[in-house]
C-alpha positions as CSV (number, residue, x, y, z in Angstrom):
1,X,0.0,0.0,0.0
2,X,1.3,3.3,-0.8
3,X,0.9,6.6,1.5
4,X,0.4,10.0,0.1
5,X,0.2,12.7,2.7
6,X,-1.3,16.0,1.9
7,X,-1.8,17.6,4.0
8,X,1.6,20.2,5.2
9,X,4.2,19.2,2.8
10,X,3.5,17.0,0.2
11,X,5.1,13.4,0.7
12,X,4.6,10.0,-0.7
13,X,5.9,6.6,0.5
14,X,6.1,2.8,-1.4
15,X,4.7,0.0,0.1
16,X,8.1,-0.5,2.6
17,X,7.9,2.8,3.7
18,X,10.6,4.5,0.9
19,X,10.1,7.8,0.7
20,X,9.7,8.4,-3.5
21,X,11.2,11.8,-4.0
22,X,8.9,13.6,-6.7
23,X,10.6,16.7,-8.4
24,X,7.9,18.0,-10.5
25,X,5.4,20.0,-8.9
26,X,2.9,19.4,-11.5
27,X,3.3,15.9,-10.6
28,X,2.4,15.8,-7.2
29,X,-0.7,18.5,-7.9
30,X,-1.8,15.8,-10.4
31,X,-1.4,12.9,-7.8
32,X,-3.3,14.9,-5.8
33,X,-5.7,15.6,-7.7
34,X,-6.7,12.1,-8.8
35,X,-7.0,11.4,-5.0
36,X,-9.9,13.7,-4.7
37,X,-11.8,12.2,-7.2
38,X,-14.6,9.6,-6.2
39,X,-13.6,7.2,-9.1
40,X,-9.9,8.4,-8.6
41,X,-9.5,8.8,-12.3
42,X,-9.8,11.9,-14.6
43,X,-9.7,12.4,-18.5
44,X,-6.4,14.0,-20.0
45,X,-8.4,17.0,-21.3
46,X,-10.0,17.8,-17.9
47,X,-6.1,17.2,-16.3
48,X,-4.8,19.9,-18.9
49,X,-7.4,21.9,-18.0
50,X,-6.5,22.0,-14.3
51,X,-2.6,22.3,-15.0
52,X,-1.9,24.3,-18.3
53,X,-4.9,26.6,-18.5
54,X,-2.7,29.2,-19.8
55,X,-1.4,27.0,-22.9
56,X,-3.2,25.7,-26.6
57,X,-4.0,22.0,-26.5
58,X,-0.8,20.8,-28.6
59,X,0.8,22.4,-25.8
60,X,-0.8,20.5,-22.9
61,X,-1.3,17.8,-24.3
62,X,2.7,17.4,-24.6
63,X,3.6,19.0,-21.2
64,X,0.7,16.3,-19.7
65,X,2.6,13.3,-21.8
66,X,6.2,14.8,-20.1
67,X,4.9,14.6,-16.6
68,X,3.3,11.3,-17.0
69,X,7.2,10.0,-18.5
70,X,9.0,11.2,-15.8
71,X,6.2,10.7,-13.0
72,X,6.3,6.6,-14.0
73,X,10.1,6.8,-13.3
74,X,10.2,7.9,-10.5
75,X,7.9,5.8,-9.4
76,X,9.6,3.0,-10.4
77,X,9.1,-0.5,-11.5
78,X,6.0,-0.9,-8.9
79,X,4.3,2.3,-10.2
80,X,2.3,0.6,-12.5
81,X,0.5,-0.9,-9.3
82,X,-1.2,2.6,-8.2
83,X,-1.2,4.9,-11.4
84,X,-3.3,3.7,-14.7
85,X,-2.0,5.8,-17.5
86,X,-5.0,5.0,-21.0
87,X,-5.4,7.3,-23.9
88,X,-8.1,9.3,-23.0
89,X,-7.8,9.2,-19.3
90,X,-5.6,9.0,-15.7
91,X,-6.3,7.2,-12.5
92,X,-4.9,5.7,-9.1
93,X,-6.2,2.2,-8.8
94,X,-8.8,2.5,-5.6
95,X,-7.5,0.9,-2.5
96,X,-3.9,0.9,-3.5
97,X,-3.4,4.6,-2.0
98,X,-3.5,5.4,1.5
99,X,-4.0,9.4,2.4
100,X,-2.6,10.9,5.2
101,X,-4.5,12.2,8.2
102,X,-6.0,15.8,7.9
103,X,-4.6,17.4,11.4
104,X,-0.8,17.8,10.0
105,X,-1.6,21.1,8.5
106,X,-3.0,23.0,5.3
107,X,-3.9,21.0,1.7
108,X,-0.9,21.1,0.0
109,X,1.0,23.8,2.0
110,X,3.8,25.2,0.1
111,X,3.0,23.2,-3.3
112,X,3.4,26.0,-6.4
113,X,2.0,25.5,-9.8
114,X,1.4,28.7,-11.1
115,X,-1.7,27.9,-13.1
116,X,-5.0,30.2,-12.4
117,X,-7.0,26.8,-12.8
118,X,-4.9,24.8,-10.2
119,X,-4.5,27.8,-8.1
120,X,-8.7,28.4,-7.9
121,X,-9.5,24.5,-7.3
122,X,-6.6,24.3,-4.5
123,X,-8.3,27.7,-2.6
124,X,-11.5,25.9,-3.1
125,X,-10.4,22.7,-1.4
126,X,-8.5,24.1,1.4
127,X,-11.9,26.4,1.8
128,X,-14.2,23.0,1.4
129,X,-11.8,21.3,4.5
130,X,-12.2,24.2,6.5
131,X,-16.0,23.8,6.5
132,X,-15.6,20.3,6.9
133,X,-13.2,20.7,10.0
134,X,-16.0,23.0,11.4
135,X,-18.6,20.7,11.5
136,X,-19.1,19.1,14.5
137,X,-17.5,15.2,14.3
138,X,-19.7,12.2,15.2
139,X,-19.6,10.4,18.1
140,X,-18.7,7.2,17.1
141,X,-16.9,6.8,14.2
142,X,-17.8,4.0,11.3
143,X,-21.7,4.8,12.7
144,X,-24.8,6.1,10.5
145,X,-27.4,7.7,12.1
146,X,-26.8,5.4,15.8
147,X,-26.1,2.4,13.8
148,X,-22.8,0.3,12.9
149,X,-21.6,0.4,9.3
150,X,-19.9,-2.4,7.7
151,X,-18.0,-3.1,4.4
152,X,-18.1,-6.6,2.9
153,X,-15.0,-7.2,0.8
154,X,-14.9,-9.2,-2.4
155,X,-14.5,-13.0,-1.0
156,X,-11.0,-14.2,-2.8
157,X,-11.4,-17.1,-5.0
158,X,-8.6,-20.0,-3.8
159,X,-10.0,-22.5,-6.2
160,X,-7.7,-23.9,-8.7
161,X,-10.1,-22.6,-11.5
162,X,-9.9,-18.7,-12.1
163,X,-13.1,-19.0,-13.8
164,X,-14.7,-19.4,-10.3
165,X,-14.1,-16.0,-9.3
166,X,-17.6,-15.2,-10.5
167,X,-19.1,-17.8,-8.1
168,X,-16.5,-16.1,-5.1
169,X,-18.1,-12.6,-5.8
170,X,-21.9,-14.2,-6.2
171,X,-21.5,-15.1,-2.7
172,X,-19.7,-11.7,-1.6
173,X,-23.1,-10.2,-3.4
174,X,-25.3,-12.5,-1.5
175,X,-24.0,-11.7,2.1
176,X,-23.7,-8.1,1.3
177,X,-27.3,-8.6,0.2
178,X,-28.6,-10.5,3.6
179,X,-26.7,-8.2,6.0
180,X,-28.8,-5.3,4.3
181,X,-32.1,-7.3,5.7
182,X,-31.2,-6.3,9.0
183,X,-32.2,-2.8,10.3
184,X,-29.7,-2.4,13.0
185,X,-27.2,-1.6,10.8
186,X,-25.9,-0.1,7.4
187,X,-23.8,-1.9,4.5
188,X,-21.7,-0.1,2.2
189,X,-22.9,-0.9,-1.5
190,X,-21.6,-3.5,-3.9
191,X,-20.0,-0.9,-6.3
192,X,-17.9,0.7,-3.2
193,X,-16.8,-2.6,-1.7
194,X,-15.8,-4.3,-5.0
195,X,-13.7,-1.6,-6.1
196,X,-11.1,-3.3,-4.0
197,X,-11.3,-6.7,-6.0
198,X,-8.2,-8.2,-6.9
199,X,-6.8,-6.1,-4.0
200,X,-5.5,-7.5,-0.9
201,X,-5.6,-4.2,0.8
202,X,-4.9,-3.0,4.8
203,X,-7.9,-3.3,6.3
204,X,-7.8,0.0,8.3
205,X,-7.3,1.7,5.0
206,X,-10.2,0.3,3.3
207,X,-12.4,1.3,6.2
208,X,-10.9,4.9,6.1
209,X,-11.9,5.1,2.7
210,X,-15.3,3.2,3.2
211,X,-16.0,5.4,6.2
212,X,-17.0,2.5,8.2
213,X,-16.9,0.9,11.4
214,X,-16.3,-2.8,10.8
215,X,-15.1,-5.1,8.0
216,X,-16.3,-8.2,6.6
217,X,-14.0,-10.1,4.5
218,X,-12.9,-14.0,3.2
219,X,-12.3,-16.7,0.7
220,X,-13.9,-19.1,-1.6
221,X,-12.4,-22.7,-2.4
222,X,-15.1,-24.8,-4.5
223,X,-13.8,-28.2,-5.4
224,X,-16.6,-30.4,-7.0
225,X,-19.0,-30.7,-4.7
226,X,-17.2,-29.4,-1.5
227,X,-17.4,-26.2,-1.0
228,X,-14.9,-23.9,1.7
229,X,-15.5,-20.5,2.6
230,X,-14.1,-18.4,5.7
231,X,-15.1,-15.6,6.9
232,X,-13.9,-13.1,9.9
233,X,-15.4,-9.9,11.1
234,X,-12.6,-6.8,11.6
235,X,-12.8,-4.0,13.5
236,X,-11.8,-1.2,10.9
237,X,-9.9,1.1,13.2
238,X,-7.7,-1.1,15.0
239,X,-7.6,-4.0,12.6
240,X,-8.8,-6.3,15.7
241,X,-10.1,-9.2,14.7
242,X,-13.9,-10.1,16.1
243,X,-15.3,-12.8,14.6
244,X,-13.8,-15.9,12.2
245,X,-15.1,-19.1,10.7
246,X,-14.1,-21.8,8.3
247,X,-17.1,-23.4,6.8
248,X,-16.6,-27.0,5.3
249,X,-19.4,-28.0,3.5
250,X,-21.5,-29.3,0.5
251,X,-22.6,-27.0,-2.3
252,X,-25.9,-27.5,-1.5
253,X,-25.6,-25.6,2.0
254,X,-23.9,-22.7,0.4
255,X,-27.1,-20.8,0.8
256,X,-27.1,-22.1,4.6
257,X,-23.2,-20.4,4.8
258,X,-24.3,-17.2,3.7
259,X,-27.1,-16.9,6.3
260,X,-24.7,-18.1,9.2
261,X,-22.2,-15.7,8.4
262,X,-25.0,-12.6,8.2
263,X,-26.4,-13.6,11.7
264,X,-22.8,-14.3,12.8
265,X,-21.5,-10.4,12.1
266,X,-24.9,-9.0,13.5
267,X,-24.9,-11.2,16.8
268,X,-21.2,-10.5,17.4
269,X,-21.7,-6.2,16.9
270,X,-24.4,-7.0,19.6
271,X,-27.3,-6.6,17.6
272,X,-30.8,-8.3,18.2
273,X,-32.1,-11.0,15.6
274,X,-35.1,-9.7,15.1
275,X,-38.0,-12.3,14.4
276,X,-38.8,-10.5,10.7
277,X,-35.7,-10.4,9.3
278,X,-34.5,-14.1,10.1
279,X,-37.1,-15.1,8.7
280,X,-36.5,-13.0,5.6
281,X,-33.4,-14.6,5.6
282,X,-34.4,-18.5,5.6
283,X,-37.0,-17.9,3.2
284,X,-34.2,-18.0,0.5
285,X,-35.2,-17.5,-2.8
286,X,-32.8,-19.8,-4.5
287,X,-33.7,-23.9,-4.3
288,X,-31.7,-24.8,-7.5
289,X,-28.0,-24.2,-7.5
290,X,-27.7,-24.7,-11.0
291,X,-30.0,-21.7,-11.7
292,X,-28.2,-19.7,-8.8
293,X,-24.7,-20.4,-10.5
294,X,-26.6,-19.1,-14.0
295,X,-27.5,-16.4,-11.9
296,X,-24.4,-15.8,-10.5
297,X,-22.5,-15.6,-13.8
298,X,-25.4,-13.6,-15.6
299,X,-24.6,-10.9,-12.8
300,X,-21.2,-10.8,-13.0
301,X,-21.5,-10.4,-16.9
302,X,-23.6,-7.5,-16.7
303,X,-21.6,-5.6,-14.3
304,X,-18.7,-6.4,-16.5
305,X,-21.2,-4.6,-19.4
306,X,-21.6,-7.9,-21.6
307,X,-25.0,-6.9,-22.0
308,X,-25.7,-10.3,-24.5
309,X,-24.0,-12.9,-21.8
310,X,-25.9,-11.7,-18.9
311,X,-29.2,-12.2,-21.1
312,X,-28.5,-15.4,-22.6
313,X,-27.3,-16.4,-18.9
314,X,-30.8,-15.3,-17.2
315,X,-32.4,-17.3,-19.4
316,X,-31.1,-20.0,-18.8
317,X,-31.4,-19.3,-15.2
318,X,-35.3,-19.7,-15.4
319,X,-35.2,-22.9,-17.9
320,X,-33.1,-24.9,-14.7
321,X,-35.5,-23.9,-12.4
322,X,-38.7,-22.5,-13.2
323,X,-40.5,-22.2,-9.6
324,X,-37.4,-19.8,-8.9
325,X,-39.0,-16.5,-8.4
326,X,-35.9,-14.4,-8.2
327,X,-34.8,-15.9,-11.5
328,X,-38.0,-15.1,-13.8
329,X,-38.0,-11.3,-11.3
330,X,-34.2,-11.1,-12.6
331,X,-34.9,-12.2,-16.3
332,X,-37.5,-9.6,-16.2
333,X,-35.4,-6.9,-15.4
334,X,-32.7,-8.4,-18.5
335,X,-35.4,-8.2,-20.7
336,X,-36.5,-4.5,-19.7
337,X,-33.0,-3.4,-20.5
338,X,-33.2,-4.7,-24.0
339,X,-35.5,-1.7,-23.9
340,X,-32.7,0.8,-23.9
341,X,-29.5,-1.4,-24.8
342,X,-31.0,-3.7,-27.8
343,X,-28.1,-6.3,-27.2
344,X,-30.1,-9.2,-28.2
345,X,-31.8,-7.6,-31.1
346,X,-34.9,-8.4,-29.7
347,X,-38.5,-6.7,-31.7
348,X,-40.1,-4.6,-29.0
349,X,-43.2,-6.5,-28.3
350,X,-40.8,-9.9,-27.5
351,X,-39.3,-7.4,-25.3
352,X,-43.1,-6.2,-24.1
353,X,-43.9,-9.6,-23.4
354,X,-41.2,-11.5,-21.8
355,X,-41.1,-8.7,-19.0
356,X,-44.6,-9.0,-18.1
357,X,-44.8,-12.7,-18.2
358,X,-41.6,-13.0,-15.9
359,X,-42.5,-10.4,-13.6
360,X,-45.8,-12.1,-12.9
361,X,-44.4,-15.5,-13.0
362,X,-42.1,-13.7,-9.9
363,X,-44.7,-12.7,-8.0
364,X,-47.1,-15.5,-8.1
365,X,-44.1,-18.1,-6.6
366,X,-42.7,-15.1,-4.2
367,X,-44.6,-11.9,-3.3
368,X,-42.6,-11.8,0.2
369,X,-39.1,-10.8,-1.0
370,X,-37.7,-7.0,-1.5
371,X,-35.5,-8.1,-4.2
372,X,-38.1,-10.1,-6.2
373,X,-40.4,-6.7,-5.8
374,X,-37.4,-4.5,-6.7
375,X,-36.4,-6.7,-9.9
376,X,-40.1,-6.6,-10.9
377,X,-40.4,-2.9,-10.4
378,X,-37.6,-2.5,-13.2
379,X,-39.2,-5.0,-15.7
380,X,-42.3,-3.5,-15.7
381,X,-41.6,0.5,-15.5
382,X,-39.2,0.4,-17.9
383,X,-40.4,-2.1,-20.4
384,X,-41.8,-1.0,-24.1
385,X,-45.5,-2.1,-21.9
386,X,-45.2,1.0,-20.0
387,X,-46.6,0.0,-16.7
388,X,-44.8,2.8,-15.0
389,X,-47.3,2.6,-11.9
390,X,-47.0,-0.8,-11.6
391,X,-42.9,-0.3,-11.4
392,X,-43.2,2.4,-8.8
393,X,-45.9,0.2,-6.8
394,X,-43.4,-2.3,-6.7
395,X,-40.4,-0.2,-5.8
396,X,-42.0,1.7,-2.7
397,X,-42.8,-2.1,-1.9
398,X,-39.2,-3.1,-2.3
399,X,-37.9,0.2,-0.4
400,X,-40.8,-0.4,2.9
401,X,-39.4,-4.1,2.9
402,X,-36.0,-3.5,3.2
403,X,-34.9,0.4,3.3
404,X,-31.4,-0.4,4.0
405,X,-30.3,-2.0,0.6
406,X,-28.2,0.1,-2.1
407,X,-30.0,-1.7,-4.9
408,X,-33.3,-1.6,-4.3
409,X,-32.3,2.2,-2.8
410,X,-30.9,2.5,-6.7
411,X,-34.3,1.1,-8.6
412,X,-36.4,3.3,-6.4
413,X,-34.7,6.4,-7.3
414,X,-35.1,5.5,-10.8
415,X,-39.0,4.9,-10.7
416,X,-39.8,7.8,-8.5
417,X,-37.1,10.4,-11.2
418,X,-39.3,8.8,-13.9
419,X,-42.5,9.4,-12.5
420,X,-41.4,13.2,-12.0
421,X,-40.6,12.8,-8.4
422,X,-37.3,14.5,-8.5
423,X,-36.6,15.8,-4.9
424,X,-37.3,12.9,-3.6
425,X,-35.3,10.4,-6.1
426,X,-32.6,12.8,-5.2
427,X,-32.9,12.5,-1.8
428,X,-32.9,8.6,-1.7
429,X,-29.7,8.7,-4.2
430,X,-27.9,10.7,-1.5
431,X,-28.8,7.9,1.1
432,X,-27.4,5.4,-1.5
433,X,-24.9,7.6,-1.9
434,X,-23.7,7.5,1.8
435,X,-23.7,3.9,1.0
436,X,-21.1,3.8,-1.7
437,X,-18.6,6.3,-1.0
438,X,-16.4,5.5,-4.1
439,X,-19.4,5.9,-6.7
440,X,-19.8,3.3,-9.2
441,X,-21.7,3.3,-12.7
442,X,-25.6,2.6,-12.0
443,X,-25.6,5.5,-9.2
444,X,-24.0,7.9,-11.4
445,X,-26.4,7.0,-14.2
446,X,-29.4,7.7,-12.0
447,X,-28.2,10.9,-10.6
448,X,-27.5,12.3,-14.3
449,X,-31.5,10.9,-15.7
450,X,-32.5,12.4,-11.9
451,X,-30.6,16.1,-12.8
452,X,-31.7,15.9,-16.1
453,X,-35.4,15.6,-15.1
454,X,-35.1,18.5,-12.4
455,X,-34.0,20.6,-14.8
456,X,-30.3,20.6,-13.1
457,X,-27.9,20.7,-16.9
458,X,-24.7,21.1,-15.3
459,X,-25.0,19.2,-12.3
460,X,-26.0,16.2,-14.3
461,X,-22.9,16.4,-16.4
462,X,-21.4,17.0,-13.3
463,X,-22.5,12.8,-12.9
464,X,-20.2,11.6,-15.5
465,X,-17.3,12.9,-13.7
466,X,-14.5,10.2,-13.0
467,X,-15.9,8.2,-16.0
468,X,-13.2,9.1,-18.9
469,X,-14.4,6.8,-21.2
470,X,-18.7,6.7,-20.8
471,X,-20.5,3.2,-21.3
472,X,-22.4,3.6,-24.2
473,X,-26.0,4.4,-22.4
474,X,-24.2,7.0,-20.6
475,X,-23.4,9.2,-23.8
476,X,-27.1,10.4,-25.2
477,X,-28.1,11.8,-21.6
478,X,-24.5,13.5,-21.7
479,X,-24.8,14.5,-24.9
480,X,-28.7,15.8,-24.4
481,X,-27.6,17.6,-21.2
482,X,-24.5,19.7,-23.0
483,X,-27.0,20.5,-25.9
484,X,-29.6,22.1,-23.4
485,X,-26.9,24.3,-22.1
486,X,-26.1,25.4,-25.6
487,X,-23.1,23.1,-26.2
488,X,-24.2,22.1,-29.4
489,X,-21.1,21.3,-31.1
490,X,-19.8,19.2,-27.9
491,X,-22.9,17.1,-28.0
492,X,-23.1,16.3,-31.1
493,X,-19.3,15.2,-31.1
494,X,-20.0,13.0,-28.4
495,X,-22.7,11.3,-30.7
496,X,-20.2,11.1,-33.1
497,X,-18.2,9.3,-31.2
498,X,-20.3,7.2,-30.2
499,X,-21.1,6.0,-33.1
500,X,-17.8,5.1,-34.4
501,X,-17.7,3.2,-31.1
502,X,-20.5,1.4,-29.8
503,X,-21.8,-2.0,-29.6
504,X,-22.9,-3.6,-32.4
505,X,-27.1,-3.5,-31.3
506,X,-26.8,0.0,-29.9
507,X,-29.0,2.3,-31.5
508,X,-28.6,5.8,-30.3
509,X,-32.6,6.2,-32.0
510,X,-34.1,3.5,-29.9
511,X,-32.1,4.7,-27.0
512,X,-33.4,7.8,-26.9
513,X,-37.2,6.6,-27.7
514,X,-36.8,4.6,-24.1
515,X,-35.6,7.4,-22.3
516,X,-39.0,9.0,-23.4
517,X,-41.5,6.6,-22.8
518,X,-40.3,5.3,-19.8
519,X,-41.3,9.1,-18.3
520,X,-45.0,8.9,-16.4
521,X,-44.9,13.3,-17.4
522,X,-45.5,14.6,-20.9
523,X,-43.1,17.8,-20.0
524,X,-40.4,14.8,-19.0
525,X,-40.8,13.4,-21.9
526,X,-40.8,16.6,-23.8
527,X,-37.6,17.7,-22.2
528,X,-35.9,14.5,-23.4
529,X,-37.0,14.7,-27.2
530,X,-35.5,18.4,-26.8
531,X,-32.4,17.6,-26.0
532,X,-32.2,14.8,-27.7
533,X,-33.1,16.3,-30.8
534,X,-30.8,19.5,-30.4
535,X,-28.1,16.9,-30.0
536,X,-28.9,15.4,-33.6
537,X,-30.8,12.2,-32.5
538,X,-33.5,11.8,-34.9
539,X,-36.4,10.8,-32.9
């Protein structure tokens, strides 16, 4: 783990505790810099921005390339382990960089630059941590509103396979997923958590940067039928350990595992079982565990973004088990993204259809389960069917069952921005916010639709920041938001772009066409075709 101090003189140490002597200003304002960000990466042109104001583009672009040169020297052969150099963007890999405490003095005291840009964001963070310092500190740190937080980890896959390490972060999900039933504590979101995957980071470092109290973390050995997992229960702070367990077991009590670890971390932060939420918890909606390791894999492809894998994959889900409610509620929500993505190819009333039979399939085995509500919520609301009030039913159903999950938070947001409830998305996207300190994709998307909605332009470009390179269904509500502040030329570049780029079944028309329908307001919908039409989509 690397330490970057930066508060009084700028300082950074390797992993043995070298000092690395940096001798370019510029390259210790841009270390810096990337530090601050919530997805700790920036795009070259905003960096050149920041540093060389003052000069053309050829210019900064070159001066940029020099400090990059000589900043990977001096960091040496293990530099490559903490800075991520692409060609449209820089970043520190998250969790490999540990900042220094804030009491040690001013933000970068005695650092010069001599750029107007640099000089005007550095008086505005030192400004931002004196407000910060002002406000009165909470009582008991790694606590949220009176209640413990905790991270879960990615689980590390020991299993001679490397494919398995799909099946390692399925069960990191689900545990993540059951410790969010209970509502004596808090659990920082999937996105947050996993950004430390194929990390093995300090554990007091991860819960600085998670803001929480206590950490959850372990490994995965699946041999055949035998199945390993261990499991331990950190105190953040100290690094004490509270809790451990090695599970040996059959695969078919993986679903038992998962529930005994949950209880284990809530029991041992001396926390009451309530009656409710165990039950929640052994009313498992998985039977089949070849449909959960289909389910598994489908949702590790789509948060990888192959879009057509975790489709095909949900499918098959619900052929190996069709009583599985979570399956045909999950194969819903696939099929309601083909709304927007087109992957598959699929006509819109296929589309239509699959995502109402599904979701009533879901609810007719399970109407008990937040997820299965949540999951529904998505595949009707946003299907070509339009049942937008049957979506938002569904999602205030999910969010009164369990108010403490960052996913069912997420698809709430989503139905209530749709429906032209704004504020209040907003407000429940700060709560999920909390959640996942270090951002992540689906949250940023939400916030920019949200922005978009409330009228709010430049904040919801002010979304996509930390993602250099957009996913695809990020680019028309970027490029609709720059042409509604006038940026014509911008926005239409980015479509440009896009198009030279995307996937294959990406259609920038159809896209758009979603976006619309999926709003329950005719000015929502109105304010979409705008933009989208100043941009040059062709609705």
């Amino acid at each position: 783990m690397y330490r970057m101090n930066l508060f009084g003189a700028f300082s950074l140490t390797d992993p043995d505790g070298v000092d690395v002597p940096l001798t370019s200003a510029r390259a210790k304002a841009l270390l810096a810099y990337l530090s601050q960000s919530p997805g700790m990466r920036r795009s070259r042109v905003e960096i050149m921005a920041l540093l060389w104001s003052n000069r053309g583009e050829a210019q900064a672009r070159a001066s940029l390339r020099q400090v990059l040169h000589g900043l990977r020297k001096e960091l040496g052969e293990r530099g490559d382990e903490i800075l991520r150099i692409e060609a449209d963007w820089v970043g520190l890999a998250p969790g490999r960089v540990a900042l220094g405490s804030a009491d040690e003095g001013e933000f970068l005291s005695g650092l010069q630059v001599n750029d107007p840009s640099f000089d005007e964001w550095l008086r505005d963070t030192r400004l931002r941590d004196e407000d910060h310092d002002a406000q009165p500190k909470p009582h008991n740190a790694g606590t949220m509103h009176e209640k413990p937080v905790v991270a879960v980890l990615p689980f590390a896959n020991l299993s001679e396979d490397p494919e398995q390490q799909y099946f390692a972060d399925g069960i990191t999900e689900d545990i993540i997923t059951e410790l969010a039933r209970f509502q004596s504590l808090w659990v920082i979101g999937r996105s947050s958590s996993f950004a430390f995957a194929d990390m093995d980071p300090d554990i007091k470092d991860a819960g600085r940067q998670l803001g929480v109290g206590y950490v959850v973390e372990g490994s995965v050995r699946k041999a055949g039928e035998r199945l390993r997992v261990t499991a331990q229960l950190v105190e953040a702070t100290s690094g004490m350990r509270i809790w451990a367990e090695r599970y040996d077991r059959m695969m078919e009590d993986v679903f038992a595992v998962q529930d005994e670890i949950a209880a284990a971390v809530v029991t041992k932060l001396s926390l009451s079982l309530d009656s409710r939420e165990t039950a929640l918890a052994r009313n498992r909606p998985h039977k089949n565990l070849s449909a959960y390791d289909l389910l598994l894999r489908s949702r590790s492809a789509w948060w990888h973004g192959n879009d057509s894998e975790a489709y095909q994959l949900a499918a098959k889900a619900v052929e190996a088990d069709t009583a599985s409610a979570v399956a045909h509620a999950y194969f819903s929500l696939q099929n309601a993204y083909q709304f927007y993505s087109g992957a598959m190819g699929l006509s819109l009333d296929e589309i239509g259809r699959k995502c109402q039979f599904h979701a009533e399939a879901a609810l007719s085995i399970d109407d008990t389960d937040p997820i299965i509500h949540a999951y529904v919520a998505m595949g009707f609301a946003f299907s070509p069917l339009g049942f937008r009030e049957r979506g938002l039913k569904h999602a205030e159903i999910a969010g009164n069952l369990n108010p403490h999950d960052c996913e069912i938070m997420l698809f709430h947001a989503w139905n209530l921005a749709f429906a032209g409830r704004t504020e209040e998305a907003l407000a429940l996207l700060k709560k999920a916010g909390a959640l996942n300190p270090l951002g992540g994709y689906m949250i940023s998307a939400c916030y920019a639709d949200t922005l978009y909605m409330n009228g709010d332009y430049a904040a919801a470009l002010d979304s996509f920041k930390g993602w250099a390179e957009a996913p695809p269904a990020f680019v028309p509500v970027f490029a609709a938001s720059l042409a509604q502040l006038g940026r014509i030329d911008e926005a239409k570049a980015c479509l440009a772009k896009l198009e030279r780029e995307k996937p294959e079944h990406f259609s920038l028309e159809s896209y758009a066409r979603a976006q619309c329908f999926t709003c329950h307001k005719d000015n929502d919908r109105e304010n979409w075709r705008r933009g989208f039409e100043l941009a040059g989509i062709k609705l």
